[in-house]
Biopython code that builds the backbone (N, CA, C, O; Angstrom):
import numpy as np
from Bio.PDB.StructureBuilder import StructureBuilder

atoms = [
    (1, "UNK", "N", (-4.265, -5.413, -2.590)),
    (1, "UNK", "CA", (-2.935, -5.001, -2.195)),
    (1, "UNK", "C", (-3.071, -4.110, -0.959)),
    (1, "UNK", "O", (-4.060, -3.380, -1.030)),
    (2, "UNK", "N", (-2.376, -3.979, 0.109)),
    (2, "UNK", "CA", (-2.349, -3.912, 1.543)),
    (2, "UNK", "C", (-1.063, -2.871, 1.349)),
    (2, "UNK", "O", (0.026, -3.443, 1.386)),
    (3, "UNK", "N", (-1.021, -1.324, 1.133)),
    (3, "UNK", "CA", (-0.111, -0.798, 1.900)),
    (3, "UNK", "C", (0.145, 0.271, 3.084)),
    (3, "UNK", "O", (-0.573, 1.242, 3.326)),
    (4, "UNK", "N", (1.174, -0.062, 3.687)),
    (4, "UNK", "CA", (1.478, 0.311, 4.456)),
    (4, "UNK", "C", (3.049, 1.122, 4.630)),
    (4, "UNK", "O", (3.730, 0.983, 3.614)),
    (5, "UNK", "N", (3.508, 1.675, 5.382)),
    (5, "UNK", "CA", (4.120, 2.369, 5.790)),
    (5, "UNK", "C", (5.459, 1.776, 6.955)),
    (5, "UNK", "O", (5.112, 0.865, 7.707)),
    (6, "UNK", "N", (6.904, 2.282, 7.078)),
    (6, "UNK", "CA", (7.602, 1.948, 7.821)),
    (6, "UNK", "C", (8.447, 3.380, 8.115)),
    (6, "UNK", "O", (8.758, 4.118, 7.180)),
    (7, "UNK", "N", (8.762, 3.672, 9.428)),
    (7, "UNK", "CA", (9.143, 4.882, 9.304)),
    (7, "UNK", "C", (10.542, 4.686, 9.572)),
    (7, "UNK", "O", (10.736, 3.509, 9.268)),
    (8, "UNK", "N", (11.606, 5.175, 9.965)),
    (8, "UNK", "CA", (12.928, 4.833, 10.244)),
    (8, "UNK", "C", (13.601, 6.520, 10.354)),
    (8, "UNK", "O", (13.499, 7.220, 9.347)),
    (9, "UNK", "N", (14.243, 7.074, 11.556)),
    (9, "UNK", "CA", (14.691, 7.957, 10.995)),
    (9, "UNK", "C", (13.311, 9.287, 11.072)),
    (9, "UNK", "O", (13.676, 10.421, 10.762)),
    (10, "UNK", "N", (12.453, 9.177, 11.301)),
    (10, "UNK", "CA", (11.648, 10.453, 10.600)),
    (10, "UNK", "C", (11.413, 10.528, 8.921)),
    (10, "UNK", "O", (11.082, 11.565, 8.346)),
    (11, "UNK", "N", (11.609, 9.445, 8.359)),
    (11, "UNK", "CA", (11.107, 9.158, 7.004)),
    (11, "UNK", "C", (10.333, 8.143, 6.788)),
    (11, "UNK", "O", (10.604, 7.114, 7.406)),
    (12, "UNK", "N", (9.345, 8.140, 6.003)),
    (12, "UNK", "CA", (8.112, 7.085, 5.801)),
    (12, "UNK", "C", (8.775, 6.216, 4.748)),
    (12, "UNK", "O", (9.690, 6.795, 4.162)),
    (13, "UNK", "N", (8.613, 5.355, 4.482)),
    (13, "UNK", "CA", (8.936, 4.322, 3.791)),
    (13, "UNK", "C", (7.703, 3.309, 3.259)),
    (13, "UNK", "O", (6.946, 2.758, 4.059)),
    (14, "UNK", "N", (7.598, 3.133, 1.757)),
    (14, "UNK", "CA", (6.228, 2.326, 1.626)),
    (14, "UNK", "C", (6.997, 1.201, 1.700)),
    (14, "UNK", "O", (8.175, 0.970, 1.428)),
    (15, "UNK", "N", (5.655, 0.233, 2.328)),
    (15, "UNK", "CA", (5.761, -1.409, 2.447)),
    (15, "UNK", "C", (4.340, -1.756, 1.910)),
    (15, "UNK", "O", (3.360, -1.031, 1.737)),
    (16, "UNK", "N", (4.518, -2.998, 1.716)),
    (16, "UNK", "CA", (3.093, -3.882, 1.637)),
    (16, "UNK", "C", (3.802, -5.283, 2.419)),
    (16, "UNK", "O", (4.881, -5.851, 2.592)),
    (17, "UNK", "N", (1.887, -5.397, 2.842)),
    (17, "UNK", "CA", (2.051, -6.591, 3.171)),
    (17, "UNK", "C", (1.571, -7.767, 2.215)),
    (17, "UNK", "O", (0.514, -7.684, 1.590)),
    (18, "UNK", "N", (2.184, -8.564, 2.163)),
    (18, "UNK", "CA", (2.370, -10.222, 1.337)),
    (18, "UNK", "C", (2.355, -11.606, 2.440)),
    (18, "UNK", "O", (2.663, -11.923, 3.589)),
    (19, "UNK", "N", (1.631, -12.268, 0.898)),
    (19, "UNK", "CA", (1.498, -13.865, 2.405)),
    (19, "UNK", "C", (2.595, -14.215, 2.494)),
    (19, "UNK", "O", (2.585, -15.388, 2.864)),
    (20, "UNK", "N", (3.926, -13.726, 2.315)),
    (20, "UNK", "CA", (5.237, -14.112, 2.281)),
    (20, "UNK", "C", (5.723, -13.579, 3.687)),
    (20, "UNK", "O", (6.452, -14.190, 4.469)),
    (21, "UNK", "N", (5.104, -12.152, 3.879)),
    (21, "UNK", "CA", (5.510, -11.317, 4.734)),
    (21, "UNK", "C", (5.626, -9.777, 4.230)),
    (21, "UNK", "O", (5.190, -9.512, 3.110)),
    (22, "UNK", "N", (6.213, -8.741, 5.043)),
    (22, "UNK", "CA", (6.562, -7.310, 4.547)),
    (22, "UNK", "C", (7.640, -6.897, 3.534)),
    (22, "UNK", "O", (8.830, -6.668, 3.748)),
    (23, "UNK", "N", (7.034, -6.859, 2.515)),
    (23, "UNK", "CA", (8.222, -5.951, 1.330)),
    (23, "UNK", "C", (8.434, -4.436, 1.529)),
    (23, "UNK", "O", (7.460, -3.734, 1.800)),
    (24, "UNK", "N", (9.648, -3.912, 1.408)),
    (24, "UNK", "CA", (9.341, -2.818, 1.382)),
    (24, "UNK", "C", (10.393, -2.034, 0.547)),
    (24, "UNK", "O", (10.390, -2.690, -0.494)),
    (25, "UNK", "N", (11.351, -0.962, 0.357)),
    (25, "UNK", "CA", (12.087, -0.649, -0.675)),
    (25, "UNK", "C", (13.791, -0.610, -0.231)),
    (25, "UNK", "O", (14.392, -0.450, 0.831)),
    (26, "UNK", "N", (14.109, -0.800, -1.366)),
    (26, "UNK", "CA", (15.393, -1.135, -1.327)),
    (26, "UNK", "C", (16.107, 0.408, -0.767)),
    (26, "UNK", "O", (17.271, 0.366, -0.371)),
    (27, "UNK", "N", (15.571, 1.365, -0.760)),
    (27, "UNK", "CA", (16.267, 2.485, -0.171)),
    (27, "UNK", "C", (15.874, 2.458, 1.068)),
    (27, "UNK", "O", (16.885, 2.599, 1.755)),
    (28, "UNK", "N", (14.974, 2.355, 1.712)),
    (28, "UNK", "CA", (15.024, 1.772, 3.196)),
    (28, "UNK", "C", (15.956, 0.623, 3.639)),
    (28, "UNK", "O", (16.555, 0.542, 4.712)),
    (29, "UNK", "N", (15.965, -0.382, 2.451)),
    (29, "UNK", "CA", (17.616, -1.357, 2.990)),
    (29, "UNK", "C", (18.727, -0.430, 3.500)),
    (29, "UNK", "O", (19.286, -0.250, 4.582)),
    (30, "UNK", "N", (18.814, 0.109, 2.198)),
    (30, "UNK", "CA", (20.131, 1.061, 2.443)),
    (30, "UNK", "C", (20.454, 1.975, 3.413)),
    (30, "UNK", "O", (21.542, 2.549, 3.473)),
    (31, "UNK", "N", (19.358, 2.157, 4.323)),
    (31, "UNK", "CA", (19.456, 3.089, 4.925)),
    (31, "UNK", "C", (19.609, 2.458, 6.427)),
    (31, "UNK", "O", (20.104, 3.085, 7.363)),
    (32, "UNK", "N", (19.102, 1.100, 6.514)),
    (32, "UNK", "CA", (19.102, 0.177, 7.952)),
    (32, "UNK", "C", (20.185, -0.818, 7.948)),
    (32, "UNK", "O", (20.527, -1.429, 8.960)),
    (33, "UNK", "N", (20.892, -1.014, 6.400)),
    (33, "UNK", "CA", (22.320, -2.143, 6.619)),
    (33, "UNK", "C", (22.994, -1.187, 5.819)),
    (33, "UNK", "O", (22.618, -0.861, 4.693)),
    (34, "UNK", "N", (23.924, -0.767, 6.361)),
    (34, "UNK", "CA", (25.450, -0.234, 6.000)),
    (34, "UNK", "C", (26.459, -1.375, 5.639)),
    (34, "UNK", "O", (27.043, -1.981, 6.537)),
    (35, "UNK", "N", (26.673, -1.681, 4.234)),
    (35, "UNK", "CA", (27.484, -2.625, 3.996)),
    (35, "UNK", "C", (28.933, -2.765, 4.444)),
    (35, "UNK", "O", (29.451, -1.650, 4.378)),
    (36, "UNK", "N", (29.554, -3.424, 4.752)),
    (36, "UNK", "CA", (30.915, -3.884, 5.895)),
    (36, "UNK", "C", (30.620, -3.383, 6.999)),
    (36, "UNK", "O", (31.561, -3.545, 7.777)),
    (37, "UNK", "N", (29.689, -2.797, 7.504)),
    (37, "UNK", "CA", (29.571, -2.072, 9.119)),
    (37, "UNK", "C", (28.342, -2.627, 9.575)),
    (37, "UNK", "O", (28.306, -2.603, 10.805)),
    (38, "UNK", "N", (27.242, -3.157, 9.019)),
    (38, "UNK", "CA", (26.268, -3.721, 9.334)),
    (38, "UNK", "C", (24.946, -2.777, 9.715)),
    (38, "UNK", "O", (24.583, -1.956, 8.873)),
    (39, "UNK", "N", (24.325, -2.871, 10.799)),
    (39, "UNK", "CA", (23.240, -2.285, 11.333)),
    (39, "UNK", "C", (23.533, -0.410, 11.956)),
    (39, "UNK", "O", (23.770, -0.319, 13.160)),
    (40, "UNK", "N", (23.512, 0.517, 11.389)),
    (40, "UNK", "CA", (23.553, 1.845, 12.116)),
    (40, "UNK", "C", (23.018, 1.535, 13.544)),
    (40, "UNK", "O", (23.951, 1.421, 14.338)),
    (41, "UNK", "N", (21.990, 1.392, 14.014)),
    (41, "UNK", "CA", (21.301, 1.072, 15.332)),
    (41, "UNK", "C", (20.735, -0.043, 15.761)),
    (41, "UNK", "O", (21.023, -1.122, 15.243)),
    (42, "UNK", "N", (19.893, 0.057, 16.721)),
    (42, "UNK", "CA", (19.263, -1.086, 17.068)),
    (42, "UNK", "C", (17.654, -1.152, 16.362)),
    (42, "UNK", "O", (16.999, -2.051, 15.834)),
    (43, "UNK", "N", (17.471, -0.052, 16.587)),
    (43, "UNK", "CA", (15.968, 0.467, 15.455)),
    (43, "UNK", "C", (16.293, -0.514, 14.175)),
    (43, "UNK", "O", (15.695, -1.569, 13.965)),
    (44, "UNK", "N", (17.308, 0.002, 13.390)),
    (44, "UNK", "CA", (17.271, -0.475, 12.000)),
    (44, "UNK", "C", (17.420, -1.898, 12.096)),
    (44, "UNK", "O", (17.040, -2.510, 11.098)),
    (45, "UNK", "N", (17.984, -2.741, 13.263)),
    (45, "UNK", "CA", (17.796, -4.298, 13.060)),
    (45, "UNK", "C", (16.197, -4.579, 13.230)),
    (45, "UNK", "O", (15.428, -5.180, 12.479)),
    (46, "UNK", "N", (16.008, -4.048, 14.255)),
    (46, "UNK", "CA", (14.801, -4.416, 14.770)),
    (46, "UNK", "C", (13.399, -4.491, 13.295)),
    (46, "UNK", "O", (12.503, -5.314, 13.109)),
    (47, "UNK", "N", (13.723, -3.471, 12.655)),
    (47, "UNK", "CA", (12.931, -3.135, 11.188)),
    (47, "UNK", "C", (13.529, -4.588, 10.453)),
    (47, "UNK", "O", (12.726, -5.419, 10.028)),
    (48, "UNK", "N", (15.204, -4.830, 10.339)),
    (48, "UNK", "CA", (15.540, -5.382, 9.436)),
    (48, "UNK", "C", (14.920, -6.956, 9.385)),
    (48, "UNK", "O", (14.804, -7.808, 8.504)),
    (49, "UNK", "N", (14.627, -6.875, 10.650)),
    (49, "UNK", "CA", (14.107, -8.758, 10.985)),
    (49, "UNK", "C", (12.583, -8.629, 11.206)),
    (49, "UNK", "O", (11.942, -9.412, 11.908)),
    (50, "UNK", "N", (12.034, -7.520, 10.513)),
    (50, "UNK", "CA", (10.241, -7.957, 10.295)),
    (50, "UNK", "C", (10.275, -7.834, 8.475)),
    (50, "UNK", "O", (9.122, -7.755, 8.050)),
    (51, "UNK", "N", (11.228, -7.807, 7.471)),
    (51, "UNK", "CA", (11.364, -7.263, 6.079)),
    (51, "UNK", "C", (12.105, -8.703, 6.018)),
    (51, "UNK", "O", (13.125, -8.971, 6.654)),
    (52, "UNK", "N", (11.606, -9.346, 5.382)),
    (52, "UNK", "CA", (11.765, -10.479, 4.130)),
    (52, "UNK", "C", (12.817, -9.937, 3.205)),
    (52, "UNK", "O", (14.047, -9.951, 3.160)),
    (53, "UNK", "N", (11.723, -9.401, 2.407)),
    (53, "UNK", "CA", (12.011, -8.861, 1.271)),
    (53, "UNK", "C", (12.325, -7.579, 1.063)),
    (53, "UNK", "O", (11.903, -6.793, 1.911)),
    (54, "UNK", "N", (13.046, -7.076, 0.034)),
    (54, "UNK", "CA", (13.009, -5.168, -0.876)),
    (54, "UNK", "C", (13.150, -5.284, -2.221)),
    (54, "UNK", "O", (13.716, -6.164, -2.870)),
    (55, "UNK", "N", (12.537, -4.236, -2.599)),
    (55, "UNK", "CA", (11.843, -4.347, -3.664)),
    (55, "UNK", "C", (12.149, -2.936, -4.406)),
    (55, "UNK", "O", (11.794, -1.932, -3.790)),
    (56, "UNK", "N", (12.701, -2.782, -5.520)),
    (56, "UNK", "CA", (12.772, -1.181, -6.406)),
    (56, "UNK", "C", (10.960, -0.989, -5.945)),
    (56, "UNK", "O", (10.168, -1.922, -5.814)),
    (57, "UNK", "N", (10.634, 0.612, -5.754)),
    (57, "UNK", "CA", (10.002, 1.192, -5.649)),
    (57, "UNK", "C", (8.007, 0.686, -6.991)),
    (57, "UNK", "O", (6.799, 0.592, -6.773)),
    (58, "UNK", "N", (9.181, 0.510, -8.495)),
    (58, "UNK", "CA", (8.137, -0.190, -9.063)),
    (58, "UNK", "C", (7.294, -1.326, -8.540)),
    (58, "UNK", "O", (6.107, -1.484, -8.255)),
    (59, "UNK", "N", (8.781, -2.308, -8.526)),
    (59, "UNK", "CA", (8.011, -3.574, -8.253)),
    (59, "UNK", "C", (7.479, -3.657, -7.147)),
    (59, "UNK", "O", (6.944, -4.763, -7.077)),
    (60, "UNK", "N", (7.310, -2.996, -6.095)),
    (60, "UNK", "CA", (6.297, -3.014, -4.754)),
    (60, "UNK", "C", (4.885, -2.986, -5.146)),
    (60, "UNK", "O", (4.185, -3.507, -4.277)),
    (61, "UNK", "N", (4.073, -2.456, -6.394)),
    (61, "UNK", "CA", (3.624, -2.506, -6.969)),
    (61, "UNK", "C", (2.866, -3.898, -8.192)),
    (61, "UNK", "O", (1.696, -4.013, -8.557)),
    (62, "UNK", "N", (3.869, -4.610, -8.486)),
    (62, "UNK", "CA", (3.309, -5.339, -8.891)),
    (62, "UNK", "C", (2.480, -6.304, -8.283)),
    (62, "UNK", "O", (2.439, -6.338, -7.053)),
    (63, "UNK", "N", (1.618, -7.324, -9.150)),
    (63, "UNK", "CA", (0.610, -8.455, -8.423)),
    (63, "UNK", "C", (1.835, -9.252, -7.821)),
    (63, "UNK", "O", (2.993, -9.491, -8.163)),
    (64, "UNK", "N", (0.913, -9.579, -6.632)),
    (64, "UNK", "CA", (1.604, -10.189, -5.202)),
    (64, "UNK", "C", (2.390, -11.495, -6.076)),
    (64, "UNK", "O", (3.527, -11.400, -5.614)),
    (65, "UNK", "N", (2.428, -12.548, -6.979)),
    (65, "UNK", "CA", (2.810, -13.505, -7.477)),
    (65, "UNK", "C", (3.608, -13.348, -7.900)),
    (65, "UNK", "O", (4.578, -14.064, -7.649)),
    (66, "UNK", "N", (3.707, -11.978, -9.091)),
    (66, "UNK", "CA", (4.907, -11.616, -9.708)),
    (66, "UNK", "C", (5.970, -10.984, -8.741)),
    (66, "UNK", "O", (7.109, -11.339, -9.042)),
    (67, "UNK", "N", (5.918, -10.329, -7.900)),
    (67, "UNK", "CA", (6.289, -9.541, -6.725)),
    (67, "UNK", "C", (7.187, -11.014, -6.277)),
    (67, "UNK", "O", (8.301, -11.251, -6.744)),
    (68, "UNK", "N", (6.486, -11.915, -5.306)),
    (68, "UNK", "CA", (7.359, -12.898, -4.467)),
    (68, "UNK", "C", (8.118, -13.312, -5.078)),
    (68, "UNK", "O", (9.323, -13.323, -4.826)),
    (69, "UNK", "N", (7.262, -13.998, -6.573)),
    (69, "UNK", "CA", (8.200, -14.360, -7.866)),
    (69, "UNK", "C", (9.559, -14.266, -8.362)),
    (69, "UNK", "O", (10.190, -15.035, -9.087)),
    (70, "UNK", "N", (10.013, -12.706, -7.595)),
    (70, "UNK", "CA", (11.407, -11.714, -7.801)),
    (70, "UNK", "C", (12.258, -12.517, -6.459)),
    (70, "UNK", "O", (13.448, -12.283, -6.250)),
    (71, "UNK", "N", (11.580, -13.328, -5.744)),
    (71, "UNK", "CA", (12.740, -13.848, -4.946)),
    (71, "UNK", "C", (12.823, -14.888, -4.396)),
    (71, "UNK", "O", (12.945, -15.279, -3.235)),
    (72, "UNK", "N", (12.722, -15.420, -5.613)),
    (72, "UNK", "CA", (13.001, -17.020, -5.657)),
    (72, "UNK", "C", (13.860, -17.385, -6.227)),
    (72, "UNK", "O", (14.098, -18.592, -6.280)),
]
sb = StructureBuilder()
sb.init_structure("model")
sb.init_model(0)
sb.init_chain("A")
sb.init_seg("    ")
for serial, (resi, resn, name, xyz) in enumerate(atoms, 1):
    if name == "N":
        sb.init_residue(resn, " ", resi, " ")
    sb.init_atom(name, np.array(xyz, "f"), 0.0, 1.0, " ", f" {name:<3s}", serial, name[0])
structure = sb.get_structure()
């Protein structure tokens, strides 16, 4: 398991990387798509189109199979 880090803001954010691509947590979603208003900046798209996936904080954690598994 491969993790890594996304910062946004002056806050770190865990990610991993997957042969799917970058997961990373659903409170970093929240924080780069503002629902009915879309993107706060250009930063947060720019993050939003290298992230596949988000993931509760647990499941970033689980084996990579069960992990992709969640989004299918």
């Amino acid at each position: 398991m491969q993790l890594t880090t996304i910062e946004y803001k002056g806050i770190q954010y865990p990610a991993r990387e997957t042969k799917e691509g970058l997961v990373s947590t659903i409170e970093l979603h929240k924080k780069i798509w503002i629902d009915g208003k879309g993107y706060p900046d250009k930063e947060a798209q720019l993050i939003d189109e290298q992230i596949p996936f988000f993931a509760s904080p647990d499941e970033l954690y689980l084996p990579e199979l069960e992990l992709l598994n969640l989004f299918k």
